[in-house]
One Martini backbone bead per residue (centre of mass of N, CA, C, O) as a GRO file, in nm:
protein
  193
    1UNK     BB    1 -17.537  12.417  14.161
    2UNK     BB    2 -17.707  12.577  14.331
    3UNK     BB    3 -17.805  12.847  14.395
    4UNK     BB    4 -17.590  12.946  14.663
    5UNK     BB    5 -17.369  12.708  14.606
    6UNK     BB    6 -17.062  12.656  14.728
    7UNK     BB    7 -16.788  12.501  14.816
    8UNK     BB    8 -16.863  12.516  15.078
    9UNK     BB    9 -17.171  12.401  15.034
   10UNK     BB   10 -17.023  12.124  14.878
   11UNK     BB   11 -16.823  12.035  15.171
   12UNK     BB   12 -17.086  12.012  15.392
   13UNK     BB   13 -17.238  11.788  15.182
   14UNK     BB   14 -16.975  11.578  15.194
   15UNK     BB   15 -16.975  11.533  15.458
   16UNK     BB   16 -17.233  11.450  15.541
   17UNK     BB   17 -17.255  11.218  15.373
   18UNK     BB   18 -17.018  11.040  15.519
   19UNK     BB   19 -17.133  11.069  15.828
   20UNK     BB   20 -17.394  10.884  15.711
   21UNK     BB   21 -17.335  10.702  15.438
   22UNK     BB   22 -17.399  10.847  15.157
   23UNK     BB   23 -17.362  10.714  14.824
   24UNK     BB   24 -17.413  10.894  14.525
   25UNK     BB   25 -17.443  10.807  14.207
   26UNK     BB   26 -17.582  11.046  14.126
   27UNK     BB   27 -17.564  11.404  14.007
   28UNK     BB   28 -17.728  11.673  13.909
   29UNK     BB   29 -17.710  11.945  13.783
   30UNK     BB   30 -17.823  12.284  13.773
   31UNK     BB   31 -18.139  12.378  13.555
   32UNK     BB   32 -18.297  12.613  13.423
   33UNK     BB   33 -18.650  12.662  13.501
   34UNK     BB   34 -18.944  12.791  13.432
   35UNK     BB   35 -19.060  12.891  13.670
   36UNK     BB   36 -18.880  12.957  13.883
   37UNK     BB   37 -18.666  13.082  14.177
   38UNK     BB   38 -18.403  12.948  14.065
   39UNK     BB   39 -18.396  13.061  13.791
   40UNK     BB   40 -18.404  13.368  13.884
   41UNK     BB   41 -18.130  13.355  14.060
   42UNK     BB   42 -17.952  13.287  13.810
   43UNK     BB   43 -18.019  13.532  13.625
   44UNK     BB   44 -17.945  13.746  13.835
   45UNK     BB   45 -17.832  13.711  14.140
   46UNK     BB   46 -18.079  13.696  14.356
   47UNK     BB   47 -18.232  13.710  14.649
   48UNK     BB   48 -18.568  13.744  14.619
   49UNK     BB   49 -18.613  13.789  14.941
   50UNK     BB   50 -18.326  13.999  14.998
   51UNK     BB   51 -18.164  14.117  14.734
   52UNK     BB   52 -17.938  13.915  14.774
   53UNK     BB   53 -17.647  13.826  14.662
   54UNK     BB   54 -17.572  13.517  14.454
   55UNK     BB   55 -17.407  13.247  14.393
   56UNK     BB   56 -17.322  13.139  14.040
   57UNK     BB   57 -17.309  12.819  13.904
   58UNK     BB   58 -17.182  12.835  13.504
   59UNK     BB   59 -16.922  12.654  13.485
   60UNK     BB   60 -16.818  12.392  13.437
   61UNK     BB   61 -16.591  12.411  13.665
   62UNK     BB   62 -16.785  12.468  13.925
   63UNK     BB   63 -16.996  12.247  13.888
   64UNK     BB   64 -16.733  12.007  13.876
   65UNK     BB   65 -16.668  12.031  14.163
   66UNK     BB   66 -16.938  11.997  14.350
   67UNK     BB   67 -16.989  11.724  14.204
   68UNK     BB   68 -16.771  11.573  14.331
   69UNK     BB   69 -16.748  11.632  14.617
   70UNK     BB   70 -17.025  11.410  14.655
   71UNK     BB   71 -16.816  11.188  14.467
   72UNK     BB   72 -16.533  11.150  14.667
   73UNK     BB   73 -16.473  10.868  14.644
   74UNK     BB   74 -16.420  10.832  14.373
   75UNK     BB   75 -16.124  10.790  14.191
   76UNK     BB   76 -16.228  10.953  13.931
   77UNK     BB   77 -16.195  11.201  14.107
   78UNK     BB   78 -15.957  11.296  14.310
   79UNK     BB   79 -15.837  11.535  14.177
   80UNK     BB   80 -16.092  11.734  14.190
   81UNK     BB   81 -16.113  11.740  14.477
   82UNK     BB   82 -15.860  11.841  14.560
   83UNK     BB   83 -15.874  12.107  14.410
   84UNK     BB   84 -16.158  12.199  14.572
   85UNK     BB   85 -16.015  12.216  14.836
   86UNK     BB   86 -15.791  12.442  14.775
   87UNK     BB   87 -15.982  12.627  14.646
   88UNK     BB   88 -16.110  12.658  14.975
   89UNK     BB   89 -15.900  12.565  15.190
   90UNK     BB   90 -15.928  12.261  15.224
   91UNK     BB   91 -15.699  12.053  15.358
   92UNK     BB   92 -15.790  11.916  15.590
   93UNK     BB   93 -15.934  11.683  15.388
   94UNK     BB   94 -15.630  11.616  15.300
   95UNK     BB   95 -15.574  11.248  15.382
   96UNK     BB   96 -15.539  10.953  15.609
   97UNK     BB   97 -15.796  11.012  15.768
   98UNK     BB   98 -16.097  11.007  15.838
   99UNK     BB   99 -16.139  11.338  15.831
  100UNK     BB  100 -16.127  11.281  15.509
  101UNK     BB  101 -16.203  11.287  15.166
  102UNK     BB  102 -15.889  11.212  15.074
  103UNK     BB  103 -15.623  11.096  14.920
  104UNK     BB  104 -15.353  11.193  14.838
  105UNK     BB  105 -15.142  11.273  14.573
  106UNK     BB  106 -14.904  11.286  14.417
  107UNK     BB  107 -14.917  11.615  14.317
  108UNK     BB  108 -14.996  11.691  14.599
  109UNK     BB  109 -14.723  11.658  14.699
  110UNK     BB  110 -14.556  11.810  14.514
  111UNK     BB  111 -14.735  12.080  14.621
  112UNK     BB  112 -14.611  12.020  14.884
  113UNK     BB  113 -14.309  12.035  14.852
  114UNK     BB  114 -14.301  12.327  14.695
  115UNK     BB  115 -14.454  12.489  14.921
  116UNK     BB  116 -14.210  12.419  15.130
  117UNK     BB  117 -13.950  12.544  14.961
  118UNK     BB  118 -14.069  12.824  14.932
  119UNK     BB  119 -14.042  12.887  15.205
  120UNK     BB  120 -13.783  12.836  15.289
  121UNK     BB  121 -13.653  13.051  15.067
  122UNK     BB  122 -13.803  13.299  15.189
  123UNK     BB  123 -13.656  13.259  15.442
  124UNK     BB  124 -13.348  13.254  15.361
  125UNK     BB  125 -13.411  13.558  15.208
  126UNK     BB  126 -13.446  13.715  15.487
  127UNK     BB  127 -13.181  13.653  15.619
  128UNK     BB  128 -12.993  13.739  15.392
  129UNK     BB  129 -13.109  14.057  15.461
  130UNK     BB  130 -13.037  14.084  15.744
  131UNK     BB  131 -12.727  14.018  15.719
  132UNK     BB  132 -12.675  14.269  15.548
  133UNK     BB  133 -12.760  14.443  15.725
  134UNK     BB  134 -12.601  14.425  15.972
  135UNK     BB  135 -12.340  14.462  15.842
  136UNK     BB  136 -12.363  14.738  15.755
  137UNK     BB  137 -12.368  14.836  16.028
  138UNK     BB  138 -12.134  14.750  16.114
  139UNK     BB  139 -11.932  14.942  15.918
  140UNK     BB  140 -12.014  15.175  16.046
  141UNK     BB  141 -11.906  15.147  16.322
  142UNK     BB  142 -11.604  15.089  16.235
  143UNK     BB  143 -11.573  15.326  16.056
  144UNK     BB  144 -11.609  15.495  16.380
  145UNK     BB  145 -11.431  15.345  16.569
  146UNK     BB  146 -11.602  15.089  16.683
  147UNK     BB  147 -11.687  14.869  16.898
  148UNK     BB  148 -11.808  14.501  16.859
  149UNK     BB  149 -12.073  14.281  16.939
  150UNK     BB  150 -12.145  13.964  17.059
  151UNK     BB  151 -12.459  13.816  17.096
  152UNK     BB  152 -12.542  13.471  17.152
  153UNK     BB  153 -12.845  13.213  17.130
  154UNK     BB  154 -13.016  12.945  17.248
  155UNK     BB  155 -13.314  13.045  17.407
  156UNK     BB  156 -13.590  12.983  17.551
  157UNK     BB  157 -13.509  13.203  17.774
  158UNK     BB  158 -13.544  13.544  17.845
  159UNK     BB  159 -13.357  13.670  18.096
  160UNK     BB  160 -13.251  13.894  18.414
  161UNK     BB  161 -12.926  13.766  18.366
  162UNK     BB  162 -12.884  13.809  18.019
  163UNK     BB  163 -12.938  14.154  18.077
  164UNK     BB  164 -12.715  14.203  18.229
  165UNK     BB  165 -12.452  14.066  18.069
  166UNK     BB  166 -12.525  14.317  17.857
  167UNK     BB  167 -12.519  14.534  18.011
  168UNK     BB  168 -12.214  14.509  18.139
  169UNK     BB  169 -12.084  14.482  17.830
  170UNK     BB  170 -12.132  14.825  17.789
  171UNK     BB  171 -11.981  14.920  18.048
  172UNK     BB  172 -11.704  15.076  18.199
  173UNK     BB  173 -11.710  14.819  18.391
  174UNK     BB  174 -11.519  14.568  18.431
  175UNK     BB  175 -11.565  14.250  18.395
  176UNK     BB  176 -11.573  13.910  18.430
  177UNK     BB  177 -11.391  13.862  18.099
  178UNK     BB  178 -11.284  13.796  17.788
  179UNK     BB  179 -11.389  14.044  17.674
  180UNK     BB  180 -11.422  14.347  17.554
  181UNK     BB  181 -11.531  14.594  17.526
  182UNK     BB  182 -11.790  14.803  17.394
  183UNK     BB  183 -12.026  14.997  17.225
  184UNK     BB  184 -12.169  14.746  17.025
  185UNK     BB  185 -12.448  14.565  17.069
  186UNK     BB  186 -12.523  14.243  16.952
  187UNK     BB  187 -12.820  14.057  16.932
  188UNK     BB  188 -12.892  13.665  16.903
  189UNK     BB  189 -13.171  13.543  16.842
  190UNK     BB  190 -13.227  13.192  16.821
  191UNK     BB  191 -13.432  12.971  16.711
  192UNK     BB  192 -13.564  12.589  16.798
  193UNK     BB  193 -13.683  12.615  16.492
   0.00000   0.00000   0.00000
């Protein structure tokens, strides 16, 4: 937690740890100390070189996480390296590969499965909405005395076969087809997602 070291380069310096194999038994906080340029670094939060911002971490909290970072290893810090990981945004360190600093705990899965379920929610909350409006335009259309109709598909690939089909499908003049001629066509195209 030295004066200018984010959770970013605490988790750079976790990676570096791992990638050379040095597992530090202890890991000391930064405490300020008279005379020394890194005192003054925390007490003002200004690189005195070019007396530009930097982050110091202050809060207790702040500093065990860069703390725990560094002895990643430990199954006692595994809670905390998660929560430090997730709030630096590097999720990609969380699992059960070589390249990763930890491996998942329940909770991290249940908030992986919340976080999982929440998107998808989401999405199904998207498309009932779209469904509204959709409907919304085909009464309108109707109540118009206009003919509606619909193309739909799951298409890998919307080609210039399916576009003459549709429009087609909208000239007065009528081609070989079972459905009746149209004013409004909607088309539905469907993701293989």
């Amino acid at each position: 937690s030295h004066p200018g070291s984010t959770l970013k380069e605490a988790i750079e310096l976790s990676l570096f740890l791992r990638d050379n194999k040095i597992r530090p038994e202890q890991v000391q906080d930064f405490y300020p100390t008279p005379g020394t340029i890194s005192t003054a670094m925390f007490y003002t939060e200004l690189d005195p070189y070019t007396m530009k911002p930097v982050f110091v971490a202050k809060t207790p909290e702040e500093k065990a996480m860069q703390r725990v970072l560094l002895q990643y290893f430990k199954p006692s810090n595994k809670r905390r390296v998660i929560e430090a990981l997730i709030k630096a945004g590097r999720q990609d360190l969380i699992g059960n590969t070589k390249d990763c600093l930890v491996s998942p705990d329940a909770e991290y899965l249940s908030y992986q499965k919340k976080k999982a379920m929440a998107k998808q929610n989401k999405k199904l909350d998207k498309e009932k909405k779209r469904n509204k409006e959709l409907m919304k335009k085909v009464e309108e259309a109707k109540s118009l005395g206009k003919k509606v109709g619909l193309v739909q598909g799951s298409w890998d690939l919307f080609h210039l076969g399916h576009l003459r089909y549709i429009i087609k499908a909208r000239e007065s003049k009528p081609i070989e087809t079972t459905f009746e001629l149209v004013d409004i066509i909607f088309v539905n195209l469907a993701s293989f997602n």
